[in-house]
C-alpha positions in Angstrom: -27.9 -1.2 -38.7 -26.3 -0.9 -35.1 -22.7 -2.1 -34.5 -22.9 -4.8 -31.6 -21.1 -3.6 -28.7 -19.0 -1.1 -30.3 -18.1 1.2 -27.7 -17.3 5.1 -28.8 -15.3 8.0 -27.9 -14.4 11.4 -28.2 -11.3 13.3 -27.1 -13.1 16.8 -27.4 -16.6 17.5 -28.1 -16.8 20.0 -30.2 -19.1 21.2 -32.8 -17.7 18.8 -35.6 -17.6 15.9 -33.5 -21.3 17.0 -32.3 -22.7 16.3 -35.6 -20.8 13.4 -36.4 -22.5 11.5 -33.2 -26.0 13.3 -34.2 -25.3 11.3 -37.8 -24.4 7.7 -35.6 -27.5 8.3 -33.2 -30.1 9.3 -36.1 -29.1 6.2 -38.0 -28.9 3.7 -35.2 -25.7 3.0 -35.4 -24.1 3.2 -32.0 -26.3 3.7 -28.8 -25.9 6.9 -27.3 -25.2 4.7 -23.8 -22.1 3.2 -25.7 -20.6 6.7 -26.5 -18.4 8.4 -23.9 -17.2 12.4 -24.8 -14.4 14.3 -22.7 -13.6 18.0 -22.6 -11.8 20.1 -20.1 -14.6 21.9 -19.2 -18.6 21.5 -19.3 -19.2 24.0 -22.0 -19.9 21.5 -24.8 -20.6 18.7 -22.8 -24.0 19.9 -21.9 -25.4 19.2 -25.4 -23.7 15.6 -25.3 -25.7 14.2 -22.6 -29.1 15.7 -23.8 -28.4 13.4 -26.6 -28.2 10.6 -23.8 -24.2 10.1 -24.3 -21.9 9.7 -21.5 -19.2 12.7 -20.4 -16.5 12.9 -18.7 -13.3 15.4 -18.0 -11.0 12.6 -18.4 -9.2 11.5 -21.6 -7.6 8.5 -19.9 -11.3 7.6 -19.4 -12.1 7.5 -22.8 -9.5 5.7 -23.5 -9.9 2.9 -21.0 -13.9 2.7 -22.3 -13.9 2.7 -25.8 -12.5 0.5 -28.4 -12.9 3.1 -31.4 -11.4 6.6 -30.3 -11.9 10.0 -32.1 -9.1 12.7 -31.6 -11.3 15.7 -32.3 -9.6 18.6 -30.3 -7.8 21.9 -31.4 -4.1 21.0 -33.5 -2.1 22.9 -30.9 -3.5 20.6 -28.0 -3.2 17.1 -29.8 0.4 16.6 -28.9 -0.2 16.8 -25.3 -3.3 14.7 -25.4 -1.3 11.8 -26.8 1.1 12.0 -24.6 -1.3 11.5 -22.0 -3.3 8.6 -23.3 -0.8 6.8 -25.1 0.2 4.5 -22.0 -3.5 3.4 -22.1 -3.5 2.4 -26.5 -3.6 -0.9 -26.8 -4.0 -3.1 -29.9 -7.3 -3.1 -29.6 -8.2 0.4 -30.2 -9.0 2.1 -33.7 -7.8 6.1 -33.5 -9.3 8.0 -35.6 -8.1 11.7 -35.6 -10.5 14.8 -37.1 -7.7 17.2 -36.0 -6.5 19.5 -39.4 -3.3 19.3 -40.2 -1.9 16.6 -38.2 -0.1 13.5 -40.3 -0.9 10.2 -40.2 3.1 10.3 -39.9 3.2 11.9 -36.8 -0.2 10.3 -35.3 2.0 6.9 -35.7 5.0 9.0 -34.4 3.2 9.6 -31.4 1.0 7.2 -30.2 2.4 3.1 -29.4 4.0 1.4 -33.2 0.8 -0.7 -33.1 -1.9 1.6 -32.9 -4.6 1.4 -36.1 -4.9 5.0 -36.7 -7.0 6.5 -39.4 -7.4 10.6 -40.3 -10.7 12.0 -41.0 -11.3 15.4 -42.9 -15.1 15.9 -42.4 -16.9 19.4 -43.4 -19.5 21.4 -41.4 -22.8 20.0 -43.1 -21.5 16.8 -41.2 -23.9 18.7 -38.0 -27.1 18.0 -40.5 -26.1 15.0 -41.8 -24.9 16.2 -45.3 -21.3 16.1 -45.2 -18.7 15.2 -47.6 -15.4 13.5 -45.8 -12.5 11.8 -46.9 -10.5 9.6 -44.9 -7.1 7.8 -45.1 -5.3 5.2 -43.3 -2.3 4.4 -41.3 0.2 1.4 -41.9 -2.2 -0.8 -39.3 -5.2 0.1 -40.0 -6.6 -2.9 -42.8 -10.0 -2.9 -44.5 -11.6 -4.3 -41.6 -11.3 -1.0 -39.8 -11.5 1.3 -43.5 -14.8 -0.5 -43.7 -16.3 0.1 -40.4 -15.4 3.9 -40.3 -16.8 4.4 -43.5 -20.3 2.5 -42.1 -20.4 4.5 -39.3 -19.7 7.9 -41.2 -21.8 7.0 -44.4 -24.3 8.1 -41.5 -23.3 11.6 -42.2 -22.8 12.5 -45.3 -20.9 11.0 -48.6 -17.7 9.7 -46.9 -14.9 8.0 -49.3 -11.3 6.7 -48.6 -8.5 8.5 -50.6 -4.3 8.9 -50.9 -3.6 11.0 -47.5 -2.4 13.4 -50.0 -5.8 14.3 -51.0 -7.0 15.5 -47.9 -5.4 18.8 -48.0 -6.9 19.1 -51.2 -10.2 18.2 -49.8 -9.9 21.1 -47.3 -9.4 23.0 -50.0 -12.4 22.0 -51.9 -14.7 21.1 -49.3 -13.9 21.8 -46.0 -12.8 25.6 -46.6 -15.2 25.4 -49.7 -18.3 25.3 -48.0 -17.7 28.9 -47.2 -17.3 29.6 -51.0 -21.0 28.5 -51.0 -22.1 30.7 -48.1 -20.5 33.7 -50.2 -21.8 33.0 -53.4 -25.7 32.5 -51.6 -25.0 35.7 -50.0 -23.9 37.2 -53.0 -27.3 35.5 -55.0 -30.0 36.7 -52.2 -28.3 40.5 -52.4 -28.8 40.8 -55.9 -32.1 40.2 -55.6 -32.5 42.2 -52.3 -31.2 45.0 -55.3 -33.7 44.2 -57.6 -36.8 44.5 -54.6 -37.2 41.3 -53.2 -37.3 41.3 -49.6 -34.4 39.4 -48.0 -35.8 36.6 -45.6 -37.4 35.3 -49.2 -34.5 36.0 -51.1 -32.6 34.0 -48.5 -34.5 30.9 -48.4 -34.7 30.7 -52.5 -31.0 31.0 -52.8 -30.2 28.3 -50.8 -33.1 26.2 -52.4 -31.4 27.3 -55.7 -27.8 25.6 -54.5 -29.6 22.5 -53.1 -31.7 21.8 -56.0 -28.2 22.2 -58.1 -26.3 19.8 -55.9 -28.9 17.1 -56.0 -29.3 17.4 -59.6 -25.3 17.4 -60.2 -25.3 14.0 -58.0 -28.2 12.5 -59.0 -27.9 12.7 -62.5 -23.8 12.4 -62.6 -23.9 14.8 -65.5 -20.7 17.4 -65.7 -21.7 20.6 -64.7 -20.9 22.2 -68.1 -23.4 20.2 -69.5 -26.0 21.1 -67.0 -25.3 25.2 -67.2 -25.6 24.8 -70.9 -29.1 22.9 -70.0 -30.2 26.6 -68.4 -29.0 28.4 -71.5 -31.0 29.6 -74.0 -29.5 32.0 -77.0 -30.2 35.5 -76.5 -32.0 34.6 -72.8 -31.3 35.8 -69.7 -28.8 33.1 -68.5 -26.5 33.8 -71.0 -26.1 37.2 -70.3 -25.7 37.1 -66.0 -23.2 33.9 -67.2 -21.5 36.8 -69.3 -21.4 39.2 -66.3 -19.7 36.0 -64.3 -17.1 35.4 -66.7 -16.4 38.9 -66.9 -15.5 38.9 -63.1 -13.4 36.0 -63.6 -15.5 33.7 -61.4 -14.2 30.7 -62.3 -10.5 31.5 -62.0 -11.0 32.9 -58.6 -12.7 30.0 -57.1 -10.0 27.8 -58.9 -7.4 30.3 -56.8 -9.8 30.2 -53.6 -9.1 25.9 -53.7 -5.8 26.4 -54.4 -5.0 28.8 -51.7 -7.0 26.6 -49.3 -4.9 23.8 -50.4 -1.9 25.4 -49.7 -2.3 26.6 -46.5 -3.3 23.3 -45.4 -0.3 22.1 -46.3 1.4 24.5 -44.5 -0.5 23.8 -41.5 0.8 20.3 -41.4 4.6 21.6 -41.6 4.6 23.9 -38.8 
């Protein structure tokens, strides 16, 4: 359903904020002639106004045009970007920032005392509309605005509203984890490249194998324990290449790969 006259836009149009405003246009939630993008230059622009949105080199613009605001540009540029715009927040505006490791602490720090701001974590399957975000909000930012991001971004994926603490955490799992998946897929079509299969095929049945996995893990809300042990039969194949697994410590090193995720994240958000 389409927000009535909710007017969008996007400091920095990047790939991330690309497929968020694919997931609002697809669903009909905003009209692409209510959504205004700015970058420095033209190079990612281009692809906004095929989609029919409005561009523009000018972050005061977007300001002055929109009532909900996206902060979606590069960490080490976001201080200077709110200096500049932050004459032009009023109390009208809803900030949402997509920028990694930036606080809602020093968003608030930054921008006027009564800005709403929220902070987004969204992953790359947000660009085909199969993301999984968390987002957290700011002292001024009630369930009025919680409830119309999480509209709007329902659009793209599963989107749910956590503790701020869990968003590094959520990097850690999801954001950074998404790579996890492209190695293990990798690792899936190669060993059956080694066994003879040719590897466009092998390819395309991996990743069939991890989506048919993750829909059955979400639609049947079964633990995945109890789903592997579904596959299992004694003395059948399973058991054995779930033997090999184990044997590589598998599971600890993904447990290490969120952890070390995690961390840096919250690293990040000190320097």
């Amino acid at each position: 359903m389409e927000v009535p006259e909710l007017w969008v836009g996007f400091v920095g149009a990047g790939r991330m904020a690309g497929g968020l405003v694919r997931g609002l246009l697809q669903a009909g939630k905003v009209p692409a002639s209510n959504i205004l993008a700015s970058a420095p230059s033209d190079k990612n622009l281009g692809a906004w106004r095929e989609l029919g949105c409005r561009t523009t080199h000018c972050n005061l613009e977007v300001v002055h045009r929109s009532t909900l605001v996206f902060l979606a540009t590069k960490p080490h540029i976001l201080p200077g970007v709110l200096e500049e715009i932050r004459p032009a927040v009023g109390s009208h505006h809803i900030v949402v920032s997509l920028v990694a490791g930036v606080t809602i602490q020093t968003l608030q720090r930054l921008l006027p005392p009564w800005t709403k701001v929220l902070r987004i974590m969204p992953n790359l399957p947000c660009v085909v509309q199969a993301g999984a975000m968390v987002f957290s909000r700011g002292n001024n930012a009630g369930d009025e605005e919680a409830t119309l991001l999480k509209s709007l971004l329902s659009s793209c994926g599963l989107c749910e509203e956590v503790p701020e603490s869990y968003i590094d955490i959520h990097t850690g799992l999801s954001g950074s984890g998404v790579a996890y998946v492209y190695l293990f897929a990798e690792a899936l079509a190669e060993g059956a490249v080694k066994m003879g299969m040719p590897g466009a095929l092998a390819s395309r049945i991996a990743a069939q194998t991890l989506l048919g996995a993750a829909k059955m893990l979400l639609e049947t809300g079964e633990h995945p324990a109890k789903l592997r042990g579904d596959v299992c039969t004694p003395g059948g194949t399973t058991i054995y290449a779930l033997h090999q697994l184990e044997k590589g410590a598998l599971r600890a090193t993904v447990m290490n790969a969120v952890e070390a995720a995690t961390n840096r994240a919250c690293d990040m958000a000190k320097d």
